[in-house]
ZAMARGU-4260 file (C-alpha; in steps of 0.2 Angstrom, whole numbers, plus 5000, padded with zeros to 4 digits):
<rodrens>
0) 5189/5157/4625 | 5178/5164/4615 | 5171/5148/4607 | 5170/5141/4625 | 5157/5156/4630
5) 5149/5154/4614 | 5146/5135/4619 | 5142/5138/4639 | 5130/5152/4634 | 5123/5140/4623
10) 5119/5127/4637 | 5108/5139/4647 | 5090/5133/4649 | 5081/5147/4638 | 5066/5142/4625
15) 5075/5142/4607 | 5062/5157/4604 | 5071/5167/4617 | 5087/5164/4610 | 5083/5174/4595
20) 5083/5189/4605 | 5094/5184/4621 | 5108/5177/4611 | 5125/5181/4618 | 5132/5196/4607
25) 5114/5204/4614 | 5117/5198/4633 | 5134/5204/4632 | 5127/5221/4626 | 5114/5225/4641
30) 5128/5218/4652 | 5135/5234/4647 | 5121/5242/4650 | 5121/5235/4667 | 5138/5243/4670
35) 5128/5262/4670 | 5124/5261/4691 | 5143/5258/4693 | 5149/5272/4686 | 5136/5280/4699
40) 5151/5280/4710 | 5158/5293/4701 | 5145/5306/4712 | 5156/5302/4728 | 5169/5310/4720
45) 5182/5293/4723 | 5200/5298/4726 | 5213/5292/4715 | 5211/5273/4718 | 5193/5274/4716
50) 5195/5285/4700 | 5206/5273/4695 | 5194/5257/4697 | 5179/5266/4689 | 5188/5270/4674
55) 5196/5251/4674 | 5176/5246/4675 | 5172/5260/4660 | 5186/5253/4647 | 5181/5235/4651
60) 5163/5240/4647 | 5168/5250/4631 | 5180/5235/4625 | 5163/5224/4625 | 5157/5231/4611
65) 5171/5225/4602 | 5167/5208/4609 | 5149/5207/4604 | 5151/5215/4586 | 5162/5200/4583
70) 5154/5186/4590 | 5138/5193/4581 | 5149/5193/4564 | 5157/5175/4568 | 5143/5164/4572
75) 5131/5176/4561 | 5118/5181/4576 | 5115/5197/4569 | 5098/5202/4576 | 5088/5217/4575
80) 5088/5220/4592 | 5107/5217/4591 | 5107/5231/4577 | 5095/5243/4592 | 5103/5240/4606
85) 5122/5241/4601 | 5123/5261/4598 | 5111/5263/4612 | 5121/5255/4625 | 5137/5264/4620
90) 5127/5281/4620 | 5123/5277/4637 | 5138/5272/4644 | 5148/5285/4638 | 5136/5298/4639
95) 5129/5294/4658 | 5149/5293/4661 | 5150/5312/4657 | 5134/5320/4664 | 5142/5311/4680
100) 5157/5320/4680 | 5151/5338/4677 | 5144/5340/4697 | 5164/5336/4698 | 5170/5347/4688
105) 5180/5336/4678 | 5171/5340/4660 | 5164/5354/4656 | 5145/5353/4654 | 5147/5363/4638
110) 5154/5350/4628 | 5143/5335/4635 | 5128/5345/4627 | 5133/5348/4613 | 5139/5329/4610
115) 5122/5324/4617 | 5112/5334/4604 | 5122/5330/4591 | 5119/5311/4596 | 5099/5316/4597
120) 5101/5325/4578 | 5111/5310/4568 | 5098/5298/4579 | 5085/5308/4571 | 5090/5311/4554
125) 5095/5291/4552 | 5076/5288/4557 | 5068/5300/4546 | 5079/5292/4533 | 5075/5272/4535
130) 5057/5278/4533 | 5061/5286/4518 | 5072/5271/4514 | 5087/5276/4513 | 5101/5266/4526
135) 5115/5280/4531 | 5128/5268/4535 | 5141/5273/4549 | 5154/5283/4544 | 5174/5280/4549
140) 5173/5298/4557 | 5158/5292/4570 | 5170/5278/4573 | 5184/5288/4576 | 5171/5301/4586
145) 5167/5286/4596 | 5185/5283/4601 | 5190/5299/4607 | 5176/5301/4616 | 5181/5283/4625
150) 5199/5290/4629 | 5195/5306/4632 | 5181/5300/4646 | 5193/5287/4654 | 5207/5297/4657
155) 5193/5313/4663 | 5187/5296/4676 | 5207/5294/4680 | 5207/5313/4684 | 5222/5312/4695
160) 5241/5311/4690 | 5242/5294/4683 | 5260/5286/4676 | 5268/5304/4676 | 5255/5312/4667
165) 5242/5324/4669 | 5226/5311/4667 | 5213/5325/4667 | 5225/5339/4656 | 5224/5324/4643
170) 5206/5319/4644 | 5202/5336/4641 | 5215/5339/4627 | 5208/5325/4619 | 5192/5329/4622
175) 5191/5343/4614 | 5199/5330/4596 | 5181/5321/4601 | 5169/5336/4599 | 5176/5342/4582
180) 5176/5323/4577 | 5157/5325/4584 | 5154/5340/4574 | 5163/5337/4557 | 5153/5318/4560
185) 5138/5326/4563 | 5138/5337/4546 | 5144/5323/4538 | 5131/5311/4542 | 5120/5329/4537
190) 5125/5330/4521 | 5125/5313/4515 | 5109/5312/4520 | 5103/5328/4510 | 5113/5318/4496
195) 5102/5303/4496 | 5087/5312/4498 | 5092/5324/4481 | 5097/5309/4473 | 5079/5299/4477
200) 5070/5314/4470 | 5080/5313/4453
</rodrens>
């Protein structure tokens, strides 16, 4: 299946320049950035069904980036925009997705704050460091952030009872796995970077 993408994609009528930057791992990434006016929806506060949807459209979304990291890897079309906007467009996605759902009351607004300065700080501190050249590499705790925060916003989208279990009670639960893994990431990212930086100077 994939292959069969890989080939179609292929076909299309772009300049070979173009295809540098609009390969397919990159179009499937701003695909998912194209998903953000969707979960829009949310703002009509849908009922159970329409939660349901939504959060059908958000995993499908979030399983994409699983999709266009290994595409990237198997045909080896790693690009730097690839590298730019992967991270981006899952901070948006998941991000937009729970700034949404505070006017609803589903997550607490709180929580969204602190995960979004967090994001702004690691962002900040990875930058400062490429210009110093050192490359802070992800961690396994930001991937395991990234997770939870996944889960916890999908079943916070479900809200209602959903296969005998309290969707929102669970996305909160979780949620609350997400910001430590978001803190305890955070320092983590923090410290490795005062490490290089020690280490540079010696």
């Amino acid at each position: 299946m994939i292959d069969y993408l890989k080939r179609a994609f292929d076909r299309l009528p772009i300049a070979q320049e173009r295809k540098k930057v609009l390969n397919l791992p990159n179009a499937i990434t701003m695909l998912r950035i194209g998903v953000i006016p969707v979960l829009f929806l949310l703002l009509q506060s849908p009922g159970p069904t329409g939660s349901l949807v939504i959060a059908c459209i958000f995993v499908v979304a979030a399983l994409t980036d699983l999709l266009d990291g290994y595409i990237a890897r198997k045909y080896q079309i790693v690009t730097t925009m690839g590298k730019f906007l992967d991270p981006i467009a899952d901070k948006l996605v998941v991000n937009t997705a729970m700034i949404l759902m505070i006017p609803l009351g589903r997550i607490p607004a709180w929580i969204v704050a602190v995960i979004i300065i967090r994001d702004f700080t690691v962002d900040g501190i990875r930058t400062i460091a490429s210009s110093e050249g050192i490359i802070i590499q992800a961690s396994r705790l930001a991937k395991q952030k990234t997770l939870c925060q996944v889960v916890a916003v999908t079943a916070l989208m479900i809200h209602y009872p959903f296969l005998g279990a309290d969707a929102h009670l669970v996305g909160i639960v979780i949620l609350y796995v997400a910001l430590f893994l978001t803190l305890y990431s955070g320092l983590d990212y923090l410290m490795k970077f005062f490490k290089e930086v020690f280490n540079k100077k010696n």
